[in-house]
C-alpha positions as CSV (number, residue, x, y, z in Angstrom):
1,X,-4.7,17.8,21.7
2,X,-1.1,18.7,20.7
3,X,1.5,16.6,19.3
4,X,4.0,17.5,22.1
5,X,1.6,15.4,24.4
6,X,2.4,12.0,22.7
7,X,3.2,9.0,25.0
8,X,5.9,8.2,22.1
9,X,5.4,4.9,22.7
10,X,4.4,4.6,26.1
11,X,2.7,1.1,27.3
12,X,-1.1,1.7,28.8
13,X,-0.9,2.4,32.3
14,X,-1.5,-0.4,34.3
15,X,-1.7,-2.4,31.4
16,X,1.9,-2.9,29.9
17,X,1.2,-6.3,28.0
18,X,-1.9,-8.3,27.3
19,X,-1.7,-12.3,27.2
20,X,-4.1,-13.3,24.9
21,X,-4.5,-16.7,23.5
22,X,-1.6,-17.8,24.4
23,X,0.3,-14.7,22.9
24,X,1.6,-11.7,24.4
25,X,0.7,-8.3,23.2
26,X,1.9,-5.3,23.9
27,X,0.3,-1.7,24.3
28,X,0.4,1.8,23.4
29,X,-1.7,4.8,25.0
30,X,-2.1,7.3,22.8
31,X,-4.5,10.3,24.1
32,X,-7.0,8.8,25.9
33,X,-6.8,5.4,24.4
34,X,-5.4,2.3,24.9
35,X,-4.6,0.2,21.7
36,X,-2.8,-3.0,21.1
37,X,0.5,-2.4,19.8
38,X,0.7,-5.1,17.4
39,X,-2.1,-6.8,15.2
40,X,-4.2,-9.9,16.9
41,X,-3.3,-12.9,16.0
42,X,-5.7,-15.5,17.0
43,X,-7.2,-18.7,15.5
44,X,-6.8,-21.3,13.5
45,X,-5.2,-20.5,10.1
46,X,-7.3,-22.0,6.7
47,X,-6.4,-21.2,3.2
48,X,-6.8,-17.7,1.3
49,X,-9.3,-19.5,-1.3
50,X,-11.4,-20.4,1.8
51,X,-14.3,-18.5,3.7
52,X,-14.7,-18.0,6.7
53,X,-17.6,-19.5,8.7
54,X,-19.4,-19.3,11.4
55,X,-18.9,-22.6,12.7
56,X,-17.5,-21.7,16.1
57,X,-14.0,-21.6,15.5
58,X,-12.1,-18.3,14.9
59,X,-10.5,-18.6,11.7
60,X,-7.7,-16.7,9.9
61,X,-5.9,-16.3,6.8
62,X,-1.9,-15.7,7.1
63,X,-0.1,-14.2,4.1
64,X,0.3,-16.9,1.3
65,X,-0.6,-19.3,3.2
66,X,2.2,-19.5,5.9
67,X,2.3,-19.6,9.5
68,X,4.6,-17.9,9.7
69,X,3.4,-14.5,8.5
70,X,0.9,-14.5,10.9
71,X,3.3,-14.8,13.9
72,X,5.2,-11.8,12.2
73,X,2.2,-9.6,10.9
74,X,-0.8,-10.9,12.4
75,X,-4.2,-12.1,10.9
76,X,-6.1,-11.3,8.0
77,X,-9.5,-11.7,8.7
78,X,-12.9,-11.6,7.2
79,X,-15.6,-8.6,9.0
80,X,-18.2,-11.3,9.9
81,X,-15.8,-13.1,11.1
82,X,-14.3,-10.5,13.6
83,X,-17.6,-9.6,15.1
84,X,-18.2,-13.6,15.8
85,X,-21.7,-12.9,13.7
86,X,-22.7,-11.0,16.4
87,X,-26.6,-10.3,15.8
88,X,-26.7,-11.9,12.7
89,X,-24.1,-10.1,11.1
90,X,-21.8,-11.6,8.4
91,X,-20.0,-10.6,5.4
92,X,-23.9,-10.5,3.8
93,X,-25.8,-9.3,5.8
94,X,-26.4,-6.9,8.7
95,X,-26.7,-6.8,12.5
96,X,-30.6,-7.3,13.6
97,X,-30.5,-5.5,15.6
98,X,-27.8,-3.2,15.1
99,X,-25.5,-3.6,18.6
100,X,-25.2,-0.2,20.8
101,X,-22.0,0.2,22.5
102,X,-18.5,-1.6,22.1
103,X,-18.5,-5.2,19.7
104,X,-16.3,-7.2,21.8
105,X,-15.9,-9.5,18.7
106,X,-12.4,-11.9,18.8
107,X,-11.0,-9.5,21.5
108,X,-9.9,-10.3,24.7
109,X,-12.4,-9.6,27.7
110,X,-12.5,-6.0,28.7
111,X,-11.3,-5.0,25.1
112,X,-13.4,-4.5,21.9
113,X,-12.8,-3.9,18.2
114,X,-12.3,-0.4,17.3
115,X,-15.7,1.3,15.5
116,X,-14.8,3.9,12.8
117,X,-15.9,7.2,15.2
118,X,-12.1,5.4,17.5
119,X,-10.0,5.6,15.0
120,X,-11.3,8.6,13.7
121,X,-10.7,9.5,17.4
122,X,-6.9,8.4,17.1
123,X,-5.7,9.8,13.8
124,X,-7.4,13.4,14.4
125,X,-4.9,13.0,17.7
126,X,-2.6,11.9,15.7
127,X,-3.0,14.6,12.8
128,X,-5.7,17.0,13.7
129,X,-6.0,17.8,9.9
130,X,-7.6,14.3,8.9
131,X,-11.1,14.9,8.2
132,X,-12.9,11.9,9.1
133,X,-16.3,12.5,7.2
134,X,-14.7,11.9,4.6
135,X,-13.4,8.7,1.9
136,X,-10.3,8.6,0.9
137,X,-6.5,10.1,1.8
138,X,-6.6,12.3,4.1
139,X,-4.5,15.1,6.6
140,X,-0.8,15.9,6.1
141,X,0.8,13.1,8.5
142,X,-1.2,11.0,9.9
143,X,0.1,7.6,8.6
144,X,3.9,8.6,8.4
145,X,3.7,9.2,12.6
146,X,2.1,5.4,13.0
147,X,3.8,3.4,10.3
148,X,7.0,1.5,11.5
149,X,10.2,3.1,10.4
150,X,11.6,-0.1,8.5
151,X,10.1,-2.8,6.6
152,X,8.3,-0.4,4.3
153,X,8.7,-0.1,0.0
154,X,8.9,2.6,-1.8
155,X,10.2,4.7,0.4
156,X,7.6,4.0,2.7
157,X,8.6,4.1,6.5
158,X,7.7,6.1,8.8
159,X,8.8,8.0,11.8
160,X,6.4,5.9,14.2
161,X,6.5,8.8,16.6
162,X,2.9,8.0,17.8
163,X,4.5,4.8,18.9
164,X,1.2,2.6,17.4
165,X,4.1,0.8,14.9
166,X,2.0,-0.4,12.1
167,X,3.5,-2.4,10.2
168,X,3.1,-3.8,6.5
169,X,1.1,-6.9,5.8
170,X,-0.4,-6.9,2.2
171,X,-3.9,-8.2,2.1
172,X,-6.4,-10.9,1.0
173,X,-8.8,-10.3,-2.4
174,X,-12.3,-12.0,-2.5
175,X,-11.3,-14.5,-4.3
176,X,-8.5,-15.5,-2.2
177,X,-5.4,-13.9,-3.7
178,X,-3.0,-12.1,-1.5
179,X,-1.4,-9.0,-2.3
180,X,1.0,-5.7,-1.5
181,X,2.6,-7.1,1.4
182,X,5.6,-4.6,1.7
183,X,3.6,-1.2,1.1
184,X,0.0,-2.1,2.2
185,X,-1.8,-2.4,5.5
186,X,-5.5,-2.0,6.0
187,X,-7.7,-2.2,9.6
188,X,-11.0,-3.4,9.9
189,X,-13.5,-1.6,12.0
190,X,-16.8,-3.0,13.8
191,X,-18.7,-0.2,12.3
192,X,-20.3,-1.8,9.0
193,X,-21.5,0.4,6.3
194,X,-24.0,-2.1,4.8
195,X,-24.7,-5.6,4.6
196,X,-21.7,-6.0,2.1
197,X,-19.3,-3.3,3.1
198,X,-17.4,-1.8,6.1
199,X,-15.7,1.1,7.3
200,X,-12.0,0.4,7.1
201,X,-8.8,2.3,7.4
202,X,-5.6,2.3,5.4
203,X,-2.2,2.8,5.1
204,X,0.4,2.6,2.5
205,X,3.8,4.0,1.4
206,X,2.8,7.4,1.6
207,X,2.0,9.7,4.5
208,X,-1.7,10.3,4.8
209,X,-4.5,8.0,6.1
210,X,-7.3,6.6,4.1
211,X,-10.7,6.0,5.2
212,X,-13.5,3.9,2.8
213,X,-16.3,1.6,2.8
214,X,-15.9,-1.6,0.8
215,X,-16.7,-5.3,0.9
216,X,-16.5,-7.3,4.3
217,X,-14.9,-10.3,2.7
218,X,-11.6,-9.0,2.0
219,X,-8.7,-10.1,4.5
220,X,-7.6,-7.6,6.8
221,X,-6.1,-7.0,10.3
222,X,-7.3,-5.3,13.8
223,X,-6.3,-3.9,16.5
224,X,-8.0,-4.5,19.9
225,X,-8.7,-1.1,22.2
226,X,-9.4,-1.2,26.1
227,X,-12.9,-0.8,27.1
């Protein structure tokens, strides 16, 4: 699919906003799918040297520890944590049995999280260079046509025509310390790698996409995508 055939912006059809948790989101079509235009924020916030459980309550981490980040960036969460254990999955171990089709997870109803073959999916529409069997930067554009076009260091923003508007949020280290939160932002994906890693995808000052496998217990965002 070409460029030219961007929504720029465009809300889902017949799904303009999503209230969710007692939050309103917003949407974007891009292609044929239907993202979340923000980051999900939902659950109750505990502190970057915590873990979290499964202990039914959706937990989150907020930038150093305030509230307030969350509200303007979203949560960081943990993989097991997304997934709500489905199957036995945590940030540990691995599904048994392995789910087939979408992972609802801490999505709303008729939405799930993302797997790694979707947003290979959306950054190949994006920038049909990006090679998505592969780790590590990739394609020409990619991240400059979804990253906000302020807010970014380092000469970092981006032109957002894709209209998916991420934005920076840093991230959360193993052992609880945040970091990079004006030049780093970094999605989770449902599709785990092994019991201790994920697929993940990630964007920072510069204009390409990068794709890797590394530990579930890091802090990081989602996005939610229609069913």
């Amino acid at each position: 699919m070409a460029f030219s055939n961007f929504s720029n912006g465009a809300p889902c059809p017949n799904f303009p906003t999503v209230t969710f948790g007692e939050k309103t989101y917003n949407t974007v079509q891009i292609g044929n799918q239907c993202w979340f235009k923000e980051n999900l924020n939902l659950g109750t916030r505990i502190n970057g040297i915590q873990e979290q459980t499964n202990n039914q309550i959706i937990e989150k981490y907020c930038y150093n520890d305030l509230e307030s980040n969350c509200d303007i960036s979203g949560g960081l969460y943990q993989w097991g944590e997304i997934v709500q254990y489905l199957n036995g999955g945590s940030n540990t171990t691995s599904w048994n049995p392995a789910p087939t089709g979408n992972v609802q997870g801490i999505c709303p109803s008729g939405w799930h999280l993302p797997s790694d073959a979707e947003w290979c999916t959306l950054t190949q529409y994006i920038d049909p260079t990006v090679n998505c069997n592969a780790n590590g930067p990739s394609g020409i554009d990619a991240a400059l046509k979804m990253k906000s076009t302020s807010g970014w260091t380092n000469n970092g923003n981006g032109t957002n025509s894709s209209g998916f508007t991420i934005i920076p949020t840093g991230g959360r280290r193993n052992e609880g310390i945040f970091y990079w939160p004006t030049d780093y932002s970094s999605f989770l994906t449902a599709t785990q790698y092994d019991a201790n890693n994920m697929f993940y995808r990630d964007v920072n000052s510069g204009p390409m996409i990068t794709r890797g496998e590394y530990l579930k217990i890091f802090g990081r965002t989602v996005r939610c995508i229609k069913d």
